[in-house]
Structures are given as structure tokens and as C-alpha cells.
C-alpha positions, 0 to 999 in steps of 0.5 A: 821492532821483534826485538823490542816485542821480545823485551817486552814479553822478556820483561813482562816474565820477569816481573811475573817470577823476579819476586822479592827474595825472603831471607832465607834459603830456599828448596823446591818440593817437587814429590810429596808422598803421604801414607795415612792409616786411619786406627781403631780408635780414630787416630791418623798414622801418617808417613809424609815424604817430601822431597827437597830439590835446594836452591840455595845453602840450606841448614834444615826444613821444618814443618808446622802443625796446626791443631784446632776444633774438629767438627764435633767441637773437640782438639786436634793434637798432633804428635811427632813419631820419628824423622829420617832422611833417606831411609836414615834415622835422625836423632831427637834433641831438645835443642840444636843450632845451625849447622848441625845435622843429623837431628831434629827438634819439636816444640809446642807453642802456646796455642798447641801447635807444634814446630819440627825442625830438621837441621840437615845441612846442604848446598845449592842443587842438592837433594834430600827426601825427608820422612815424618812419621806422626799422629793425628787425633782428632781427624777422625769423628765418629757420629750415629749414621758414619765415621768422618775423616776431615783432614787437611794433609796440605797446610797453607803455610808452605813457603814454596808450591808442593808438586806431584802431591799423592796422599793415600788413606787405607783403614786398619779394621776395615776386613776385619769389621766384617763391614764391606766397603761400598761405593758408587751407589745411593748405598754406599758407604764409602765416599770422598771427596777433596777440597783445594786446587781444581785439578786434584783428583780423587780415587776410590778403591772398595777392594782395599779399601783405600781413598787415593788423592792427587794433586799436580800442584798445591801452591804456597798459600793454598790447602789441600783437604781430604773428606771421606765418609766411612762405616763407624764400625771400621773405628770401634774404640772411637766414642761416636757422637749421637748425631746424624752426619751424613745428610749435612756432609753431602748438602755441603759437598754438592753445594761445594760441587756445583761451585767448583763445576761451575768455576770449571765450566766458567774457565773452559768457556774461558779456554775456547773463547781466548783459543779461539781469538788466539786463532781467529784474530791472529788468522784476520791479521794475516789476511789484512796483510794479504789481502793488502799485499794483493791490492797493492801489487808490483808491476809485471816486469817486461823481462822475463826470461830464466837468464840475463847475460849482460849488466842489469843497468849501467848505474853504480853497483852499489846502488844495485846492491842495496836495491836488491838487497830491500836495505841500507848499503852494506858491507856487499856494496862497499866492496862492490865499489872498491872493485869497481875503483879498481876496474876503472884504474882509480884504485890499485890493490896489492900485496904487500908486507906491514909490521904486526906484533904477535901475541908476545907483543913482538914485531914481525913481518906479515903479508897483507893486501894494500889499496892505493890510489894517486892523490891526483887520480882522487882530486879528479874523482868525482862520483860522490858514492866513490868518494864517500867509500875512499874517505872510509879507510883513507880519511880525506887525504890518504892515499894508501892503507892495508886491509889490517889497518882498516879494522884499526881504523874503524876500532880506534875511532869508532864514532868517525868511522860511524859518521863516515859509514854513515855518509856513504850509505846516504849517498848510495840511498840518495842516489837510488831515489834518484833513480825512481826505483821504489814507489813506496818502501812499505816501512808504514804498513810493515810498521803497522803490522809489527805493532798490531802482530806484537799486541796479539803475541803479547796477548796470547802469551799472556792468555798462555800464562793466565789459563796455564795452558799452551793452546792460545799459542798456536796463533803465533805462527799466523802473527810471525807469517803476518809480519813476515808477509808484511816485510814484503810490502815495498812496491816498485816502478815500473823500472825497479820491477824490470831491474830486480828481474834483470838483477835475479837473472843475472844472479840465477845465471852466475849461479849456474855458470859452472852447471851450464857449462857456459863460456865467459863472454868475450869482452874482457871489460864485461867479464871484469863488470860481471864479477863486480856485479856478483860481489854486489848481488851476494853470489856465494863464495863457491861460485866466485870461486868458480867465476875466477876459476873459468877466466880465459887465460887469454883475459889473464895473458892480457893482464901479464904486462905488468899493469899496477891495475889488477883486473876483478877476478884476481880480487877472487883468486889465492895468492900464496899463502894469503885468502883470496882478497875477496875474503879478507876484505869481507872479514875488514867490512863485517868487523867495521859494519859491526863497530859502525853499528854498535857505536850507534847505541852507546848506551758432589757425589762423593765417589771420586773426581775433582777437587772443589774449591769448598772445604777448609773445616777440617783439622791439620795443616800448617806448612813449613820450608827451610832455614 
């Protein structure tokens, strides 16, 4: 079920960025950097510097500029200076085609607007700063009360988001108009303010003076506009319209300042409720959990001492193995089993040698284990996992193969073998119901909680994404503990409390056989059944290596008459240049789960502060991209 949740929110991602492509390269902007320097006759010397981070094979960018009515009614005119590429000059031309480099082209088209073209050659995961050096009239207005600058220095006509945008706008006669800049008060006479992106901040120096502008992201589609209001006398050669400005300047801007703060406040309230239901709701879904987890409990065992020294039950250990292990039998239970046919001279392991093919393709003698059984020992045998477990690798009337060949096996035919694994796990579940172990296996509620816990992460991505903020995401942790917690809703009998604490003793105990400094029992037969119950219960390798390596050697001495059947802890031990059988088989039933698994599915002021979202009557814009 996380895994479907994870496809889900996966998919959800993708149909959020994976737009259609356009047919054309495409280039990041992660910096732009404009310098604007207001003349003494109004006019906008600019110095724009984008910094292009390519995505794909690229002939060039280009800029458009939009030139239209300013407030007084007159046209805007735009006027391209110069172009270099990191601090290289570039080359004016009347034409070019792709593939040249180090030129740029202009055009104007019918309506005034103008087309600059950069042919500067790259490659995916290059890149270059372009700077433009160019001229506005008509940005400035000077009227009877102030001078005016209305400028969008970010056109909505960009192909892609400009990030990191700074713009800074300084005033050539402002020292020396003898007019000193005031700001901050009723009387100020330097004021400004931004239109685009909420989170766009503007800065005042009266020192310089200056007005600074900074935007994190301006995205494609969207403006960035500058207003700021002046004396006329730092623009003495611009010709001012008879005509009070100021007072509709500022009614506009605290109309537009109250929407934005608005629209700011609308979105912080917003924030805090979904934050809070990314906290409160995932926090309620935990404590359901918990709180059915605690009226739903398990018995209290019988048995609890910190150790248990004998078998936990007399049943089949791979019953015992997928009880503890709360799933399906696995690769641990069948090799349980096989050791147990062992144990109980049904089965005989041992070395042997079989024809292999080396990377070259040629044959060669290597070592190997074999299992084997005596096809009158198999007719007679009549436990069902037993069975189920021989039929994997011998089919139905083999009597012998060796560990390699099982990997083929379960390759070569892999829809059988997932048939027959599939067989030996409904008989060891079977079996274990028999056994009145589990009261409920809390598959429901866990089910339940999964689709209750995933609705929520999905929601609180999707908060995330909606406010670009990560703080709806900190409920996540309660929805994973929730799931977690509900994992853990399977309710035993009384019986299968008092087993799963005689399984954890016995477990603890052979985990800290070595440390305690205990003694094997004496009785061979126990010893043989408490390494086969190891293997079962998942006891790491370290210590069944420590268990092999405390066998008596009068138990090895008792198996020194040449018996075919080997006793559990050989399974355990090196045999010359070969891993421990243990081992290998471990690898055998980890390659054959895995292919049993995967054929399964085949398949206001004007003194600085935020942006507003008003604006759109200044002059300027357009955009531009790559080709």
C-alpha cells in the first residue's frame, strides 16, 4: 500500500512539471541583474544581465521589447546600445542565421516593438551571462507636483521564470540638483513602490540616492513593475506636464496596498489553518490508532522469564517461523524445514562436485552441496509442509539435486516454481490456523489506516505545493508513526501470546549463548532441534556461527561413524574451500523467493516593502528566451 501512495503522489508530480515541451531549446535563468540610471532628460539607461543555465542545444536568446502610451499619453521608444557576453563585445549585424556566434541582431516591428537577437551557440548544461546595454524614453514623466518613473523592468512574455531578480535604479542629477532626497514622512519626496509577485521587496536609500527592487522569482507570464515618484528637479531637461500627479499616484498605490495586504493576510490564514490540520489531523489519526491499539490488546503471556532453554512448541518449525515473523513463510522457514528433514534421516546433505561453464563457456569441475532423499523414504513421508518443501527443487519424483541447480530451477521455469512456492506457503498458513495462534490478523484496520494515512500525505504534499511552503509537511512524521502503529494490530490467543514469548526467550537466549558462557544441553537431539529453531526464528549468522562452534565434541565424536545423515550444526560450519551450507542456501532461497516474486507480476506608503499585485500602467516589458 506505501508503495502505491508513493506512485500516486510520484504521479501527481509528474503531471505538475511534465508539461508539453515547446519546440525550441530551453535555458534556465537563475540571476538577472538590471542597472537603471534615471538622465537629466528622463531618459533610462539600463544594463540588464541574465544569466542563462541551458537545458538543451541552444542557437541564441533574445529579448522583446514592448514600447506603448506612457501616462501622459505620450510613446515609449526603446533603444539597443551595445551586447556582450561575459564581459565580450558582440558584433551588431543586419542579419544572421543559426549557428553563428558572437553577433546579435535588432528589428522593429510594425507596431514599434523591437526583437534582439543573440546568436551565441551552446550545448546542454552550459552557461553564459548576457548583458544589454539600452535606452528608455519614456519611462520617466515629469509632471507640475514630481517626476514619475513607471517601468516594467520584467515583461510578461519570458519563456521561462527569471529567478534572483534585482533591479537598481539610481538618478544622475540628483546631488547635483541641490534637491536632497527625503523619504519616510508625510514630506517625502522619494517614494516607491513594486507591482508583481507578492514576495518582491523594495528598498530606499536616501543617501544615494537609490530605489532597490528584489524578487525571488518573477514567473513566465508574470511582470515585474517599478513606480517611484521623484522631485522634477533631479530631470531638468525633461519638459513637465502642467498637472498635479502625486495625489492619484498614492490613491492608486494604497488602493493597490490594501488588496495585496489583503490577498497576504487571506494567504497567511491560509497558511496557519492547513498547518494546523497538517498537525491536528495527522495527530487525531495517531490516536485513533493508539487508542484502538489499547482497547484491542493482547493477552498477558504466562511465561515471562528473560530465557527459555528448550523448544517453544513440538509443531513444525516453519509454522513457528512465520508466526514470528507476523508474514507469509519465507526463505527462513524453508530452510528450517530442510534442516529438519535433515535432522529426522529423511534427507541427506552433502558435498559434492557438478559440471559448471566458466565465463568463457567452458566446463569445469566445482564443489557444490547436494540434497538427497531415498525415493521409498519420500513415498513414506507424509507431512504436508514436507512435502510441499521437497516438491520445490525435486519436482515430484527427484531424488536429488545440488544447491546451483535449484537457482536454475526456479530461473528456467519460473511461473512452476511460483506455483509450487506458492503451495508450500498455503500449507504452512493452513497449518498455523490450525493452530488457533491469531485472533485477528489486523490486515482491516491496517488497511484502513493505510488509506486514511495516505489521503492525509497526499493532502499535505499538496498543501506543501499549493502554499510553496514545507510546513504542512511536518504532520508527516504522525501519519508514518500512525501506519507504523497500525502495523502492529494483529491480536493473538492466548496460545500464540505464551508461544511468541517462549520464541522471543529462546531467541534472546541463543543470542546471548556466547556472553553467558552457557553449556549446549546434554541431549544431542535438543541441541540438533535448537539449531534448527534458530534458523527458523532469524538469529543472525555471527551467532550461528558461535552455536556451531560451542558443539560438544563428544555430539561430533557421536557422528564420526560414518552416518550419510549429517547432524544441524554441520549445515552451520566451513567445509574446505566451500561457505558453510547455511549460507549457500541462504543465497539459493533469496534468488528463488525473488523470482517467485517477480513472476507474480508480469506485467501603500511608498516607502519601501512588498510588492503589490496593482500596477500594469507602466511602460517597457516584453520578454524573451532561446532559440
Amino acid at each position: 500500500m506505501r508503495r502505491r501512495i508513493v506512485a500516486v503522489v510520484l504521479a501527481m508530480v509528474c503531471l505538475l512539471f511534465c508539461a508539453p515541451v515547446l519546440a525550441r531549446a530551453d535555458a534556465d535563468m537563475p540571476r538577472v541583474d538590471i542597472k537603471a540610471i534615471v538622465g537629466t532628460d528622463g531618459s533610462l539607461n539600463v544594463s540588464e544581465t541574465r544569466t542563462f543555465s541551458f537545458n538543451d542545444a541552444a542557437n541564441g536568446v533574445y529579448w522583446t521589447f514592448a514600447n506603448g502610451q506612457n501616462q501622459q499619453g505620450a510613446m515609449s521608444t526603446t533603444v539597443v546600445g551595445s551586447v556582450s557576453e561575459d564581459g565580450v563585445s558582440l558584433a551588431r549585424v543586419e542579419s544572421a542565421e543559426n549557428g553563428q556566434g558572437g553577433v546579435y541582431t535588432v528589428e522593429e516591428d510594425v507596431s514599434g516593438d523591437l526583437s534582439l537577437k543573440v546568436y551565441t551557440p551552446h550545448e546542454a548544461g552550459d552557461e553564459a551571462r548576457i548583458t544589454v546595454n539600452y535606452t528608455v524614453a519614456g519611462a520617466v514623466m515629469a509632471w507640475s507636483d514630481t517626476a514619475e518613473l513607471y517601468w516594467k523592468y520584467v515583461g510578461a512574455d519570458w519563456q521561462n521564470d527569471s529567478d534572483d531578480v534585482h533591479l537598481s535604479v539610481t538618478f544622475l542629477n540628483a546631488a547635483a540638483s541641490g534637491v536632497q532626497a527625503k523619504t519616510g514622512s508625510d514630506g517625502a519626496n522619494l517614494r516607491a513602490w513594486g507591482h508583481g509577485p507578492l514576495d518582491g521587496v523594495v528598498s530606499l536609500d536616501a543617501d544615494g540616492p537609490s530605489v532597490s527592487y528584489d524578487v525571488p522569482t518573477v514567473p513566465a507570464g508574470d511582470v515585474a513593475e517599478a513606480r517611484i515618484v521623484f522631485p522634477a528637479a533631479w530631470v531638468p531637461d525633461l519638459q513637465a506636464v502642467n498637472q498635479m500627479r502625486l495625489p492619484d499616484v498614492l490613491s492608486e498605490e494604497q488602493a493597490w496596498a490594501d488588496q495585496a495586504n489583503a490577498r497576504r493576510e487571506h494567504a497567511r490564514l491560509i497558511l496557519y489553518v492547513l498547518t494546523g490540520m497538517s498537525i491536528g489531523l495527522p495527530a487525531l489519526f495517531c490516536l485513533v490508532v493508539l487508542v484502538f491499539k489499547w482497547r484491542h490488546p493482547n493477552p498477558k503471556p504466562t511465561f515471562t522469564d528473560e530465557y527459555f532453554r528448550d523448544l517453544p512448541s513440538r509443531g513444525h518449525p516453519a509454522i513457528i517461523s512465520a508466526f514470528m515473523s507476523g508474514r507469509k513463510a519465507d526463505g527462513r522457514a524453508l530452510l528450517a524445514t530442510l534442516m529438519n528433514l535433515c535432522d529426522e534421516h529423511v534427507v541427506r546433505i552433502a558435498k559434492t562436485t557438478r559440471e559448471a561453464r566458466n565465463v568463457l563457456g567452458k566446463k569445469r569441475e566445482e564443489e557444490d552441496y547436494e540434497l538427497s532423499v531415498d525415493a521409498e523414504d519420500r513415498r513414506a513421508l507424509t507431512d504436508r509442509i514436507d512435502r510441499a518443501a521437497l516438491v520445490l527443487y525435486l519436482g515430484d519424483g527427484g531424488i536429488a539435486v545440488a544447491f546451483g541447480e535449484m537457482e536454475d530451477i526456479a530461473k528456467k521455469e519460473p511461473e512452476l516454481f511460483r506455483a509450487r512456492w506458492k503451495d508450500f506457503q498455503d500449507e504452512v498458513a493452513a497449518r498455523q490456523e490450525r493452530w488457533d495462534l491469531v485472533e485477528s490478523d489486523g490486515v482491516l484496520p491496517f488497511v484502513i489506516a493505510c488509506v486514511a494515512g495516505g489521503a492525509l500525505a497526499v493532502g499535505e504534499v499538496a498543501s506543501a505545493l499549493y502554499l510553496g511552503s514545507p510546513l504542512p509537511l511536518i504532520g508527516l512524521p504522525l501519519v508514518v508513526a500512525g501506519i507504523l502503529v497500525a502495523s502492529t494490530l494483529r491480536r493473538l490467543t492466548q496460545k500464540g501470546v505464551d508461544l511468541q514469548a517462549r520464541c522471543r526467550a529462546l531467541k534472546h537466549w541463543l543470542e546471548d549463548f556466547t556472553r553467558l558462557g552457557a553449556a549446549a544441553p546434554g541431549d544431542v537431539v535438543l541441541w540438533n532441534k535448537l539449531l534448527v529453531m534458530a534458523v527458523a526464528l532469524g538469529v543472525s549468522d555471527r551467532v550461528l556461527k558461535e552455536l556451531a562452534a560451542a558443539t560438544p565434541r563428544a555430539f561430533d565424536e557421536a557422528y564420526a561413524d560414518g552416518s550419510p545423515y549429517y547432524p544441524s550444526w554441520w549445515w552451520l560450519r566451513r567445509h574446505g574451500n566451500m561457505d558453510a551450507p547455511i549460507r549457500a542456501m541462504h543465497r539459493v532461497s533469496d534468488v528463488s523467493v525473488a523470482v517467485a516474486a517477480g513472476s507474480a507480476s508480469s506485467s501603500g506608503s511608498g516607502f519601501g516593502g512588498g510588492f503589490s499585485g496593482g500596477g500594469g500602467g507602466g511602460v517597457g516589458g516584453g520578454g524573451g528566451g532561446t532559440f
